[in-house]
C-alpha positions in Angstrom: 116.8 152.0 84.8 120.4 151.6 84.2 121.0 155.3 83.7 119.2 155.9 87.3 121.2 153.1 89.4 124.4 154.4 88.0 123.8 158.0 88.8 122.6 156.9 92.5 125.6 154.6 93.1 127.9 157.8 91.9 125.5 160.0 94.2 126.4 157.5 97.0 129.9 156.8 96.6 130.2 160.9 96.6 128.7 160.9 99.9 130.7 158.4 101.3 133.8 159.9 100.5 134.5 162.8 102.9 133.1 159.9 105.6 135.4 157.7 104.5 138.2 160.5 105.2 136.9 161.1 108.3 137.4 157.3 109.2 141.0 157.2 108.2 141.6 159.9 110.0 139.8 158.4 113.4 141.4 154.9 113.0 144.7 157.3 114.4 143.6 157.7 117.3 143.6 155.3 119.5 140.6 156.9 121.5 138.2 155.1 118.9 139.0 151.8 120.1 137.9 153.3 123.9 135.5 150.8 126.1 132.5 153.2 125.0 133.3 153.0 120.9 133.1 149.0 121.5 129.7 149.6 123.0 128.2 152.2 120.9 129.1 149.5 118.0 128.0 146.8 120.1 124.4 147.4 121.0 124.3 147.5 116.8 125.2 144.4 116.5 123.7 143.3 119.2 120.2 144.0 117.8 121.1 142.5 114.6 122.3 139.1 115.7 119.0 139.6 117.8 116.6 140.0 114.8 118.5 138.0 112.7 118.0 135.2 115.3 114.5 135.9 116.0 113.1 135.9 112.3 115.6 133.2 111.5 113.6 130.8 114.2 110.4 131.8 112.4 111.5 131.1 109.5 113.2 127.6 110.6 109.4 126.9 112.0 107.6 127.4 108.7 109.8 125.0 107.2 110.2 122.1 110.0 106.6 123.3 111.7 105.8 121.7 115.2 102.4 120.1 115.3 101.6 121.8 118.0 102.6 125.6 117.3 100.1 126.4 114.3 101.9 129.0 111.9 99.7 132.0 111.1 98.8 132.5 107.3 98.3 136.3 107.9 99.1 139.2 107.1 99.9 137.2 103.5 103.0 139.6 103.3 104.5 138.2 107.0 107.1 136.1 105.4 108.1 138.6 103.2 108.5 140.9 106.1 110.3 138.5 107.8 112.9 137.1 105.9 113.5 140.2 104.3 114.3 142.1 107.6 116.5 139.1 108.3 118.5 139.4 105.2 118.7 143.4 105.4 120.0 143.1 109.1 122.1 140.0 108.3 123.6 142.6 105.3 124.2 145.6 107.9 126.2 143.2 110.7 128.9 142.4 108.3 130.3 146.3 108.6 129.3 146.1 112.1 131.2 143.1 112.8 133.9 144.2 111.3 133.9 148.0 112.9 133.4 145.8 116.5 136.0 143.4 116.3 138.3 146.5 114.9 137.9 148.4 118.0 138.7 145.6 120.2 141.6 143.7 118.8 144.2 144.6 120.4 143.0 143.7 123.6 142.5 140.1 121.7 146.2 139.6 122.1 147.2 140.8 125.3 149.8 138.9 127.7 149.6 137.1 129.4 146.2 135.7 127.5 144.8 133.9 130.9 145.1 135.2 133.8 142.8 133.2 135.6 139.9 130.5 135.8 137.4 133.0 135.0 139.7 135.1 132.7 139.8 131.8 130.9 136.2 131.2 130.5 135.6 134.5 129.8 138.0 134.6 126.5 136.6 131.1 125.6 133.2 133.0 125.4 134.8 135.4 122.8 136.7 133.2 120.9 133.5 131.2 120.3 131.5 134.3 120.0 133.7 135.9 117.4 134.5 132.6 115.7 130.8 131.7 115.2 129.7 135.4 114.3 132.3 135.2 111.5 131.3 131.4 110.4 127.6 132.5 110.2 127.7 136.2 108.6 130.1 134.9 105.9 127.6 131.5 105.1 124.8 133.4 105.1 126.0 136.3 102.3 126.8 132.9 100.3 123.7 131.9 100.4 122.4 135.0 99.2 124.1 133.9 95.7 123.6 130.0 96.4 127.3 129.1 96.5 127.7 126.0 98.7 131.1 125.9 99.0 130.9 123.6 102.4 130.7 120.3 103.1 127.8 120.5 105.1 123.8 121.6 104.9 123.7 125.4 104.9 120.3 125.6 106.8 121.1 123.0 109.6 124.4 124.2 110.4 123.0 128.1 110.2 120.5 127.5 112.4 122.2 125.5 115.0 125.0 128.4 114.9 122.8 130.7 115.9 121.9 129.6 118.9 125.3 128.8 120.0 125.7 132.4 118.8 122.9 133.8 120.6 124.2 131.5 123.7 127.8 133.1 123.2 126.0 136.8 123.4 124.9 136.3 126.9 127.6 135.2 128.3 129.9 137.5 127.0 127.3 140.3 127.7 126.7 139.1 131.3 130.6 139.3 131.7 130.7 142.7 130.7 128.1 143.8 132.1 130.0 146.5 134.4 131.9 147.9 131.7 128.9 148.3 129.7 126.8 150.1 132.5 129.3 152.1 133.2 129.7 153.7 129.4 126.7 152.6 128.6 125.4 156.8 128.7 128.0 159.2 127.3 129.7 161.4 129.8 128.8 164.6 130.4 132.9 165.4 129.9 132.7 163.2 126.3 130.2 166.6 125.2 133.1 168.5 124.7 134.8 169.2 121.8 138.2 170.6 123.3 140.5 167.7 122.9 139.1 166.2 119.9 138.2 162.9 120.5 134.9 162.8 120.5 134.9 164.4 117.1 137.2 161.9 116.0 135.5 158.5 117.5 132.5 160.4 116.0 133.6 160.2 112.7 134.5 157.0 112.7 130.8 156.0 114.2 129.4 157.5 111.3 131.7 155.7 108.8 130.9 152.5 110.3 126.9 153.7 109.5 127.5 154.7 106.8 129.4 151.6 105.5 126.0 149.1 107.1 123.2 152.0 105.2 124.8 151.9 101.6 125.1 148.0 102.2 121.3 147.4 102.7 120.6 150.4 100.5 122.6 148.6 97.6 121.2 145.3 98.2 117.6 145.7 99.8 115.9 146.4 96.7 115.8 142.9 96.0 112.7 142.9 98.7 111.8 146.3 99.3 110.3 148.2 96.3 110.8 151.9 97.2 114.9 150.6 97.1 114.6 149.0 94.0 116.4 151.1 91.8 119.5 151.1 94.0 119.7 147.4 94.1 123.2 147.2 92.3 124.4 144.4 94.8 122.2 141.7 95.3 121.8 138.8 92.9 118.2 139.2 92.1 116.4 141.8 91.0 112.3 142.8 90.9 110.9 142.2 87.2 113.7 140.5 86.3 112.9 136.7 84.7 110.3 135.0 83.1 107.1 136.4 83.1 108.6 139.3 85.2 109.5 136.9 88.1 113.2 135.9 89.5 113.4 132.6 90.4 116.0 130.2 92.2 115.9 127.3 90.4 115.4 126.2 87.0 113.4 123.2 85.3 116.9 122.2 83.8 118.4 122.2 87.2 115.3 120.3 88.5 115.9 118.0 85.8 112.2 117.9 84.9 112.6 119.5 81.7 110.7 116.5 80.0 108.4 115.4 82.8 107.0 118.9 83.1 106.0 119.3 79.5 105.2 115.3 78.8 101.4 115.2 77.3 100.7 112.2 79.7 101.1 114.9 82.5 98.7 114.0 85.4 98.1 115.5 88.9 97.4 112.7 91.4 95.5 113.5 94.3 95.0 110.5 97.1 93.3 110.5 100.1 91.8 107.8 102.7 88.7 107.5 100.6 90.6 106.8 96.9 92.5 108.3 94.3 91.6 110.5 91.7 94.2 111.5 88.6 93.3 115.3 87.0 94.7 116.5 83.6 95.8 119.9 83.0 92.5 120.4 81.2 90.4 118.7 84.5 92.2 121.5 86.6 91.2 124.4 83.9 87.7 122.7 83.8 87.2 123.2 87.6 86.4 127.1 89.5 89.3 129.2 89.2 90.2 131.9 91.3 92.9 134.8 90.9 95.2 136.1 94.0 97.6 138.6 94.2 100.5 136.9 96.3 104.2 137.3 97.2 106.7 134.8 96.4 109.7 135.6 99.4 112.5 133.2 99.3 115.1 132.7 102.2 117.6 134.2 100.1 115.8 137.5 100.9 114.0 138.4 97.6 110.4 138.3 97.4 108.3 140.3 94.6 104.1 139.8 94.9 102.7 138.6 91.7 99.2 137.9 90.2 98.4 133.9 90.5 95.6 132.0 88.8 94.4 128.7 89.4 92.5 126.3 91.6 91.7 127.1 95.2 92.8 124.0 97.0 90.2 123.4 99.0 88.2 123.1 95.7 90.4 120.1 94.4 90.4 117.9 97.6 86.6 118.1 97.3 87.0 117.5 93.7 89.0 114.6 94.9 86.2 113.5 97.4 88.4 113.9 99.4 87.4 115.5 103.5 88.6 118.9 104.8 92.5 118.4 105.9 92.8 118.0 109.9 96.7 116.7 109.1 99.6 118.1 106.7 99.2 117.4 103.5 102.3 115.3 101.4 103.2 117.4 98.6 105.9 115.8 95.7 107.0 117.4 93.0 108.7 116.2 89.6 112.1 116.7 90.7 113.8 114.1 91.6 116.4 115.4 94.1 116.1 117.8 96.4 115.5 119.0 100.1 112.4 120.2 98.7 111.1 118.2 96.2 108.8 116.6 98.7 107.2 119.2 101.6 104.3 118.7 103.4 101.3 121.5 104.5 100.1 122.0 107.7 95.9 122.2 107.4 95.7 125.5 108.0 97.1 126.4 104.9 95.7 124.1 103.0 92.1 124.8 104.1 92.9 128.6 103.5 91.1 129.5 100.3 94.2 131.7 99.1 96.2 128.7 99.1 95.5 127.6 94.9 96.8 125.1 93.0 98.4 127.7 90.1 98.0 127.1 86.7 99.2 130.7 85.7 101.6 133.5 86.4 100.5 137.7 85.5 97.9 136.7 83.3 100.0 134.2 80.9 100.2 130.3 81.3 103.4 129.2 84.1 106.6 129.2 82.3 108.4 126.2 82.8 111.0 127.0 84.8 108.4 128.9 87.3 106.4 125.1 87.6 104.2 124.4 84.4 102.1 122.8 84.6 101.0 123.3 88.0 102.4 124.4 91.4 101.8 125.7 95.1 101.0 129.3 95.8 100.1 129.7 99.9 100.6 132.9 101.9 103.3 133.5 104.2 104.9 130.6 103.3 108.5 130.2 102.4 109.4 130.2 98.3 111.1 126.3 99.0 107.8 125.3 100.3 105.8 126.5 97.5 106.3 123.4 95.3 106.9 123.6 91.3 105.9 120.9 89.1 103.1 119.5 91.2 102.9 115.2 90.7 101.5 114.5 93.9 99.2 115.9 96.6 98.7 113.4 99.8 95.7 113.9 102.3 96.8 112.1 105.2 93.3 112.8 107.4 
């Protein structure tokens, strides 16, 4: 494996070079940094911060769901869909930011810088538009490797960024709106060839692809399979971890290194009509059922895997307890945590896919992937899929 990533990042970097030439030898003229560059670049980026925003809301839903929007629990691969595609576009907009805010700034510094009450608003609208672009592309690639380096919760701020972003957007898009109609089409003149400047703002448009396809091609493997053995970038890789599964976080940063493994180890399940305490050998006595799911995590990994265990639905009636019309209150062993306490909207937990798993590709759960029991839904988030199961809630 190591032998065929190596000879496909030389394979790429060969590719790259004469594009990379044809870049420096672009950024000369000053042509490249035309109105019609800019927007050739733009509506890129534009339909990244787009789809970024759109799966980004989804995925904001399935973690802080409304009661009143149910979340779908099929196709089981949706999340994985999702969050990956926000990742992979989230990966591309960093060259495209960059190859945007290349073309345009100059113009950034011009004097005077106002010129008037609406020449003012409209470079406020940039300088928050490029300001938050920046703030969120760079936050998001470090939470691709988990490094909180801020004072301040990466998922609230992210998300409320991105609708001042999206907000930014149109304003600055409805402010250029002529300029971008009117090069919006490439001239018929632009066809030719006789000057040279289309071949040279050419080359630099397919540097700046370049540049965004070997970035999700390096990195996307994480989440697509057929990219797989390319993934030389991204922090996770498919296959890779215990029982052939990455995970994020470890029982010894969980801190429930003891408390997992303890012998006294029981799952409690409560509901309005009592209380019922199940040993790991109660769970193995009752109907199990085996599931091929995906774990996706909003870091952009995801890998399916084979799950065994104990259909929910099956252990609230163990429990006596009635079919889930509310979220469920799910605790785990940790301690701390955003996460270590999540709740389930019914629909998941009435789906019989939804188990209570007891193992992991035909082995008993590792530790660090929630021995001795955890959650396993589809199309839900990898945070919400709680390890090291203490407590399960039914609220009515």
């Amino acid at each position: 494996m190591a032998g065929l990533t190596e000879r496909a990042s030389a394979r790429i970097a060969e590719r790259l070079e004469p594009l990379m030439g044809a870049a420096h030898d672009a950024a000369s003229d000053p042509q490249v940094k035309s109105a019609r560059t800019t927007v050739v670049v733009g509506r890129l980026l534009g339909a990244a911060f787009l789809i970024c925003f759109g799966t980004g809301v989804y995925s904001h839903l399935l973690q802080d769901p409304l009661p009143w929007l149910p979340m779908p629990t099929r196709p089981v691969e949706l999340y994985r869909v999702t969050q990956g595609l926000h990742v992979i576009t989230g990966t591309a907009a960093v060259p495209l930011l960059l190859a945007k805010l290349w073309t345009v700034y100059p113009r950034l510094f011009t004097w005077p810088p106002v010129r008037s009450v609406s020449h003012l608003l409209e470079r406020a609208s940039i300088a928050v538009l490029v300001g938050v672009s920046l703030v969120e592309v760079t936050i998001g690639l470090m939470n691709l490797v988990q490094w909180y380096a801020f004072p301040f919760s990466f998922r609230a701020t992210h998300f409320a960024l991105a609708w001042v972003l999206i907000g930014a957007l149109a304003i600055h898009l409805g402010v250029k709106l002529p300029v971008i109609a009117k090069v919006w089409r490439r001239p018929t003149g632009d066809r030719a060839d006789a000057t040279g400047r289309f071949v040279s703002r050419r080359g630099f448009l397919v540097a700046v692809g370049a540049a965004a396809t070997s970035a999700v091609a390096l990195t996307a493997g994480q989440t697509v399979p057929a990219l797989a053995p390319l993934n030389v970038l991204a922090p996770r890789r498919m296959g890779v971890g215990p029982q052939g599964l990455p995970i994020n976080r470890t029982a010894a940063q969980a801190g429930v290194t003891e408390t997992a493994v303890a012998p006294d180890w029981v799952l409690t399940v409560t509901s309005p009509t009592g209380s019922r305490d199940f040993t790991l050998e109660d769970l193995r006595a009752l109907p199990q059922a085996e599931e091929v799911l995906p774990i996706a995590c909003v870091e952009g990994w995801s890998q399916s895997a084979t799950w065994r265990g104990v259909r929910m639905v099956d252990l609230l009636a163990a429990a006596d307890a009635a079919e889930p019309t509310a979220p469920l209150r799910i605790e785990s062993l940790q301690e701390r945590g955003a996460f270590a306490r999540t709740e389930m909207p019914p629909q998941y937990a009435r789906d019989p896919l939804t188990l209570v798993a007891l193992e992991l590709n035909g082995g008993t759960l590792d530790v660090d992937h929630g021995y001795p029991a955890r959650i396993i839904a589809p199309g839900r988030p990898g945070v919400m899929q709680t390890k090291w199961l203490r407590r399960i809630e039914v609220t009515a």
